[in-house]
N, C-alpha and C positions, 0 to 999 in steps of 0.2 A: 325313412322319414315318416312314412303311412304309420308304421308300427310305434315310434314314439310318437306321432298326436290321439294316436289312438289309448298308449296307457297314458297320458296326460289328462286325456276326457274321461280314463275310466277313475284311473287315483290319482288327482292333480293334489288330494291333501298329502296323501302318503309320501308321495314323492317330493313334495315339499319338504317334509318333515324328515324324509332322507335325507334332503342338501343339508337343511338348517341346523340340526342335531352336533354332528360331527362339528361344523363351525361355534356355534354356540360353547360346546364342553370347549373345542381350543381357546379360544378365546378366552374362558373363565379362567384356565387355566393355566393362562400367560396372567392373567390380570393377579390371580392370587402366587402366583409365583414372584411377580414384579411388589406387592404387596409383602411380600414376605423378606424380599431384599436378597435373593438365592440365586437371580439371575444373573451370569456376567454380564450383559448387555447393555443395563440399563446403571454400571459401573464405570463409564469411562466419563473422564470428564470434560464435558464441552470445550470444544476448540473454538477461533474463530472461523467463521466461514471462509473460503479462498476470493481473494479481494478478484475482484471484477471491474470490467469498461465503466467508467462516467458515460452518462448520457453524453457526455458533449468530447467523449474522447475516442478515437479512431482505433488508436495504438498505445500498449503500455504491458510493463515485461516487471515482473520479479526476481530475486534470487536470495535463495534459502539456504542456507546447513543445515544438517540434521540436529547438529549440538552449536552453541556457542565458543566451546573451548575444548582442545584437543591435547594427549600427549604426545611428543615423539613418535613417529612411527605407528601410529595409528592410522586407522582409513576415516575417511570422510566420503559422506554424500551430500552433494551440490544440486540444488532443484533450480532449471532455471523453467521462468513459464512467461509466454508472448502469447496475450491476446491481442487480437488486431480483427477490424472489419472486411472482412475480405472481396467486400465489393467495392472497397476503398483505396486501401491498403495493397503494395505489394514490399514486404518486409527482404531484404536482403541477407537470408539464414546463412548462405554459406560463407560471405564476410564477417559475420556477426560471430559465426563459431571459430574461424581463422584468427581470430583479434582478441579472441576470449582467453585470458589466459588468468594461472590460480597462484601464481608463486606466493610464498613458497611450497605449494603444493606439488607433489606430481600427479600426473593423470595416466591412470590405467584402465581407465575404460569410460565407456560412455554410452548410452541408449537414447531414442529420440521418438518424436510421435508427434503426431498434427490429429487433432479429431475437432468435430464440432462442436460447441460453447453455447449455441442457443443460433438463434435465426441472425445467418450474415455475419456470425463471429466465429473464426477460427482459435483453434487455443495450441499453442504448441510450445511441447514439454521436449526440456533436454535433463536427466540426469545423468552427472558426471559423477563417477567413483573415481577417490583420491588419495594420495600417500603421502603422510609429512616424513618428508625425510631432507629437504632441504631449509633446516632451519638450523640457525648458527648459538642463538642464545634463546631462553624463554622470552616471550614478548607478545604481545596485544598487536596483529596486525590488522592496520589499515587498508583495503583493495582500492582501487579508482573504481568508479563505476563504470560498465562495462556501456557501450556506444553500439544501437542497433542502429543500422541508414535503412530506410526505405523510401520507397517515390509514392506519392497521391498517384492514384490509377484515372487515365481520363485528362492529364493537367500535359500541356506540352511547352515546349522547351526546359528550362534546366529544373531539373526539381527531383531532386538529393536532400534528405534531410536524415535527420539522426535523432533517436529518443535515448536517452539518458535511463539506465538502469542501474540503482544504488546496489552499491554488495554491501552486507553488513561485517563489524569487526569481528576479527576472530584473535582468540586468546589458545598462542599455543606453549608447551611447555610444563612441566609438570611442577614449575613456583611461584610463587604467590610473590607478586611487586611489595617488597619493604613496606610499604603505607597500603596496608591492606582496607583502610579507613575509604578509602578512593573505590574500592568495588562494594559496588549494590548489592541486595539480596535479592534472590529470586522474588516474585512475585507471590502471595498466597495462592492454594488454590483456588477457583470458583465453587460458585453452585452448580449442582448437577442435575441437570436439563437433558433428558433422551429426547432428541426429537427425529433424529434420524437412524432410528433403530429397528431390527426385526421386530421387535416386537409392538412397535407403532405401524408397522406396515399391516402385520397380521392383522392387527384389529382393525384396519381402514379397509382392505379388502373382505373383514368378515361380516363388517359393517354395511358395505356396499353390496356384498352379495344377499344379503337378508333385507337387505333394500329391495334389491330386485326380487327378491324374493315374494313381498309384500303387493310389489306392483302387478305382479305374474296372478296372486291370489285375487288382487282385488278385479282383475281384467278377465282373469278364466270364469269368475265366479257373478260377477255386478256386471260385466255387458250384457247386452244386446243384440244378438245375431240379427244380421241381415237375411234378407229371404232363402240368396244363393248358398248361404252357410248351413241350411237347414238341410239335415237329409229330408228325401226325401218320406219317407214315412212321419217323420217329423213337418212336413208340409202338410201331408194330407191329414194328421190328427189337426193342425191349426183350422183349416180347410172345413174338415167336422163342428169344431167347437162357433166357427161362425156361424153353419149351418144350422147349428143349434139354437142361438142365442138371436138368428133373423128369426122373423113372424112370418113366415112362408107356411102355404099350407101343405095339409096331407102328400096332394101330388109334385109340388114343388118341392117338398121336401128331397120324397124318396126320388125325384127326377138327379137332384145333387149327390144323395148317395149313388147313385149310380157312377156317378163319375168317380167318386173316388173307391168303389171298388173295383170299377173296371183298370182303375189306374194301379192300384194295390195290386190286387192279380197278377196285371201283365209284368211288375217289378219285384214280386216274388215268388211268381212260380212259371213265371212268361207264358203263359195266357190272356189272347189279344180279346177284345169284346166279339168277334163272331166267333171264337170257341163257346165264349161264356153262353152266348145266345144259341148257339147251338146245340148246348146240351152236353156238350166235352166234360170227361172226369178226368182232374187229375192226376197226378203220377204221388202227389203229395201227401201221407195220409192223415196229415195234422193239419191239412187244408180244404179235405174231402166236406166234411160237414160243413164249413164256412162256404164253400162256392155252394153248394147244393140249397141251403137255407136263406142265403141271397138273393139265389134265382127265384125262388119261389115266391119272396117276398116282390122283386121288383119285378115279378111279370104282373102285377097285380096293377103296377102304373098304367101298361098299355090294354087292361081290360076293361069296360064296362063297369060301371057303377059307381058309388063314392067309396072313399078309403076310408078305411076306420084310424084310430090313434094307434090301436091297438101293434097293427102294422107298421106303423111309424115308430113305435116305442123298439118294436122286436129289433126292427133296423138299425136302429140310434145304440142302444145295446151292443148287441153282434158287431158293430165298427170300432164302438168303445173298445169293446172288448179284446179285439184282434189288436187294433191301434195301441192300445196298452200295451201289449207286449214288447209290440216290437219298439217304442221310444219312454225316454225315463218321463213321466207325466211332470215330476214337480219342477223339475228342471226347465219344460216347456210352460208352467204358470209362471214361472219368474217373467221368464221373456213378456208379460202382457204389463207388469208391472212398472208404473210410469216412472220412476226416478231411480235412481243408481243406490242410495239410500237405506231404499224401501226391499230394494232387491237383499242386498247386504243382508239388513236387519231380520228378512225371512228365512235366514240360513244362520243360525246360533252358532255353530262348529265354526265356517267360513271365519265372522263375526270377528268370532275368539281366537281364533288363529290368524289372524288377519292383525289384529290390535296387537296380541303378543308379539308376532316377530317385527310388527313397525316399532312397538315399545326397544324390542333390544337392536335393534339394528342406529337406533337413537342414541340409547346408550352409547354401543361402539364406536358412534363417527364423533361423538362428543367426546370419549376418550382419547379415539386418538388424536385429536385437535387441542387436545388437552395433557399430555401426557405426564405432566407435573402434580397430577392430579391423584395418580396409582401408582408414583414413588413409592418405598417402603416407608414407614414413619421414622426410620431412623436419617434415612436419605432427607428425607422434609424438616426431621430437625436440624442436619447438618445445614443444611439451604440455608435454615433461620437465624443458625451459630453466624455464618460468611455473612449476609447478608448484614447483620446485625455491626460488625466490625466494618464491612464497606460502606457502610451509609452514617456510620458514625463519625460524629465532630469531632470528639472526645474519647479516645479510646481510654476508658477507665479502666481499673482494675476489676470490676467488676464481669466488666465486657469479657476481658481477658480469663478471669476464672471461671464462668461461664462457659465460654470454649474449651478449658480444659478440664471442667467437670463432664461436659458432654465425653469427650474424647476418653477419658477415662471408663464410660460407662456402655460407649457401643460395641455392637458385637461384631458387626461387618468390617472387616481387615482393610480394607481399601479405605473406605469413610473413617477409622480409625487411625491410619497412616494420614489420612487428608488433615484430621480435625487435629492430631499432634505438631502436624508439618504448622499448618496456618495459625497454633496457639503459640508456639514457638518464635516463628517469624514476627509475627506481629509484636513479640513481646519483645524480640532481639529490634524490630524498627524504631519501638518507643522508649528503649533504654532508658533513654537520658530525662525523658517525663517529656518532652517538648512535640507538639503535633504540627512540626512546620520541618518536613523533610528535611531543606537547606539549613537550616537549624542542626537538625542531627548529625549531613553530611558535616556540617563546619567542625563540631566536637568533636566527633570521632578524627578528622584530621589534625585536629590541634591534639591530641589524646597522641598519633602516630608523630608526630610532625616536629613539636614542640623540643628544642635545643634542651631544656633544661628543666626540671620540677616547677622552678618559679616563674620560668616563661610561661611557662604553661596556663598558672596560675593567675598572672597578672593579665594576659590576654583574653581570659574567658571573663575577667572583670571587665576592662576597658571594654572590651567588645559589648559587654552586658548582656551577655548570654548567663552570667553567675552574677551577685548582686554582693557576695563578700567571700572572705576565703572559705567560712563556714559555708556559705550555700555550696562554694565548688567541691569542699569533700562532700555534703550531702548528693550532690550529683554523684560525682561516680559511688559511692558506698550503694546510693539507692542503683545504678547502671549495673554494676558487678553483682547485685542481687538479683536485678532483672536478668541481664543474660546471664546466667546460672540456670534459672528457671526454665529460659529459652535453652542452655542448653539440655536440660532433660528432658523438655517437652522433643528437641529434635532428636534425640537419642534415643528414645520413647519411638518414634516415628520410624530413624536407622534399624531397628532391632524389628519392625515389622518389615520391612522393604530395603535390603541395605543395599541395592542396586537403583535406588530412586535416583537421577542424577541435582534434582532440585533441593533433596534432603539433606544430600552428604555436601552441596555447595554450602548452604548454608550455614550447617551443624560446623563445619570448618571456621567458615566467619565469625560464627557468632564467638565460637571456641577463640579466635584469635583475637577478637576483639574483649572478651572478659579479660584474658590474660593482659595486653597489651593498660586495661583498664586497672587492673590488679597491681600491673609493676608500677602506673604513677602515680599509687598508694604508696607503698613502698617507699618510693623516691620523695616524697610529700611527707608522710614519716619522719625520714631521714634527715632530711630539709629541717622541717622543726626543731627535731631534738637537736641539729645542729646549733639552732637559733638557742637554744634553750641553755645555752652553755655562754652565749653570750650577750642575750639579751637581757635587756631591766626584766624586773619582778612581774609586772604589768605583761607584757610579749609573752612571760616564762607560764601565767596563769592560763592564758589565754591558749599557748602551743600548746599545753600539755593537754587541754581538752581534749583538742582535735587527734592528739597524738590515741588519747583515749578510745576517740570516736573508729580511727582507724584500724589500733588492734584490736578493738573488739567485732570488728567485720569479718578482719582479713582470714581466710584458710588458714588450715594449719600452713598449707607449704606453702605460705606466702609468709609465714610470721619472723620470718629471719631474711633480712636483705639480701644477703648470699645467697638466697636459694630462688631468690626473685627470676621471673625469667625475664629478659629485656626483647624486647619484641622486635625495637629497631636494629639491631643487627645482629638478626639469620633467617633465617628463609626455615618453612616450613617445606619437606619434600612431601606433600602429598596434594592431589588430585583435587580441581573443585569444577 
């Protein structure tokens, strides 16, 4: 401990500038890494945070899948998690896991764990690993929710109660329900927010240590020593300069230097004042001339006559002198200097090292409090693309080409998979041109749903979702161009990640829904030209527009009814 305050007081900058250095270059070099968008880290995309106790709730339990929808014979993980107040609460776990049950799952294992959640909340986790093998057809299962009892800790007589924990549906089997119109699309993705990342930690802790850093500089360098903090050599030059700077005369003077050589002496070469006075040499010979020239000087106190200056100067000198050596002199001016300030200011190095590492240590804690801030610019664009499409009214086409010229032009594979997935989806949501969800749900089930061409046709009239027969092919013509788009944009996104489970759900949908959109061209076609054979002149002008309007939309492999595919009966075998 001696040894380190000892090189602190000798290089307290150097060894500054040892901590600082190493932190400073990491730091810069997280920032221009994250800047440059080459970091995995700062790639993943925000979740939501794990839901936590209401202020006003004791107990409460979730339960999680890993995925929403499984095939046959595949595993599953089950997250189930109970926070509860533990100075409240006594939860009843092993009835709670006894009653827990997954069918048609089986259970092959399971892990468990209780840790603390914060002050007085317990949190405990069970995951269950599972096996579908007890499933008889494809199907969207429903679980009850599962029933924890616990008792209020402290409450007497009967008190049993039960919190209620939802499981959510699970879709197992590897086909798609007929009315594929009825399943939703994934969500787009978000914006990408690091804030619980290595590389936010780094810089809060690089920030924080050039903090102290700072504080360390300004405290070694701008206090104050107390008296007992002084060596003592450094006493006795203070002790001098009073001596100095009193109006004491000749003999008064040299009576005070007496004291502080006899004190210097006896603490540097242990010679008490009757060696001095007696004439003793010491053993020192870097000290020889100093006793010898002292003595001679201050026997002059106890002799007859007045004292010259002369004597006094020699004295005043010779102390200087020696006292110089042994303590750093500027370092002992500061100490006289009356504000913290002033001290600072008479030290330029201090000063400037001092202002530097607070400037950066500013920097760091602002970054890392800010970390959306040394995104890459391509990351920041994407932010702008998402953000742009979430807060809009109107998802125009505009909006929409926007997002996929972005997506088009960045380099980062992950932000490129994101920005295709969310131009895609979004353009597969608004199909139909309508920005009112229940709107679209309703279409697209009448699209699956619908007995007949003309059913189809008369009820998206009555309903007034289409306004005449021409707006309703103008709907799907414009729908089946949009998700066409959607699906390239999501195919675009498969070909970078074909393992995304939110990509390939999708890209399925949308793929099944252009098709299913395609064949009531087709059928609406067919319908006409039928009319067209027996209708007046007036019907037969009017059919054959639209008959127009349709072949000139439709794919080649949609251009012949025969090759039409009908949506409502078969099932697609693949995964979503």
């Amino acid at each position: 401990m001696n040894r380190l305050r000892n090189l602190l007081d000798k290089y307290p900058l150097q060894l500054a500038a040892a901590v600082a250095v190493p932190i400073i270059l990491l730091c810069a070099s997280i920032l221009l890494i994250s800047l440059a968008g080459t970091s995995n880290s700062i790639f993943r995309f925000s979740s939501m945070s794990p839901a936590g106790l209401a202020d006003n709730e004791d107990i409460a339990g979730w339960i999680e899948f890993d995925k929403d929808s499984y095939l046959l014979g595949e595993h599953a993980s089950c997250l189930v998690r109970v926070l509860y107040r533990n100075d409240k609460i006594k939860p009843d776990l092993d009835a709670f896991k006894r009653n827990l049950g997954f069918l048609p799952f089986d259970q092959i294992g399971v892990t468990e764990n209780s840790s603390s959640a914060g002050i007085g909340i317990t949190e405990y986790r069970i995951i269950y690993q599972l096996h579908i093998v007890g499933v008889k057809r494809p199907d969207t299962y429903k679980m009850d929710p599962a029933m924890l009892p616990y008792t209020n800790i402290g409450q007497p007589g009967s008190n049993l109660h039960t919190v209620r924990i939802p499981r959510p549906a699970i879709h197992i089997g590897s086909l798609y329900p007929w009315n594929a119109g009825s399943i939703s699309l994934r969500d787009i993705k978000p914006a990408i927010y690091a804030r619980d990342t290595l590389r936010q930690t780094i810089m809060l802790l690089g920030g924080t240590i050039l903090l102290l850093l700072a504080l360390f500089i300004l405290w070694h360098f701008g206090r104050r020593r107390t008296q007992h903090e002084l060596s003592v050599p450094e006493q006795l030059w203070f002790q001098l300069r009073q001596l100095n700077e009193s109006a004491a005369g000749p003999r008064s003077y040299l009576l005070g230097c007496e004291k502080i050589v006899t004190r210097l002496l006896h603490i540097q070469v242990d010679m008490d004042p009757d060696s001095f006075w007696s004439g003793a040499q010491t053993e020192e010979p870097e000290w020889s001339s100093f006793v010898e020239t002292s003595r001679q000087i201050l026997r002059r106190v106890y002799q007859s006559g007045e004292l010259t200056q002369t004597e006094v100067s020699q004295m005043k000198n010779l102390l200087s002198d020696r006292l110089t050596l042994l303590v750093e002199q500027h370092r002992l001016l500061l100490e006289l200097q009356p504000t913290l300030s002033v001290r600072i200011r008479q030290q330029p190095r201090v000063a400037q090292s001092l202002i530097v590492v607070s400037l950066l240590s500013a920097l760091m804690l602002v970054l890392a409090a800010t970390p959306q801030w040394w995104l890459s610019s391509e990351i920041k664009r994407y932010n702008s693309a998402v953000q742009s499409v979430l807060t809009a009214t109107d998802i125009t086409e505009e909006v929409l080409l926007g997002l996929q010229s972005f997506a088009s032009s960045v380099k980062i594979k992950k932000i490129q998979l994101a920005a295709y997935y969310n131009s895609g989806t979004a353009r597969a949501a608004h199909s139909f041109g309508v920005h009112i969800p229940e709107s679209q749900l309703k279409i697209l089930e009448l699209v699956f749903q619908a007995e007949t061409p003309d059913d189809l046709l008369q009820t998206l009239i009555l309903t007034k979702l289409s306004a005449s027969e021409e707006d309703v092919i103008a709907l799907l013509v414009n729908a089946a161009e949009k998700l066409q788009q959607a699906q390239l944009d999501l195919q675009a996104a498969a070909r970078i990640d074909d393992s995304d489970d939110d990509v390939l759900r999708n890209l399925e949908l949308t793929t099944r829904w252009r098709n299913a959109v395609l064949t009531r061209l087709v059928q609406l076609r067919d319908m006409f030209k039928m009319k067209t054979t027996t209708g007046d002149e007036k019907e037969i002008a009017s059919d054959q527009g639209l008959i127009n309007i349709i072949e000139a939309k439709l794919p080649e492999e949609y251009e012949d009814a025969d090759s039409a595919k009908d949506n409502s009966s078969y099932i697609i075998f693949e995964r979503f």
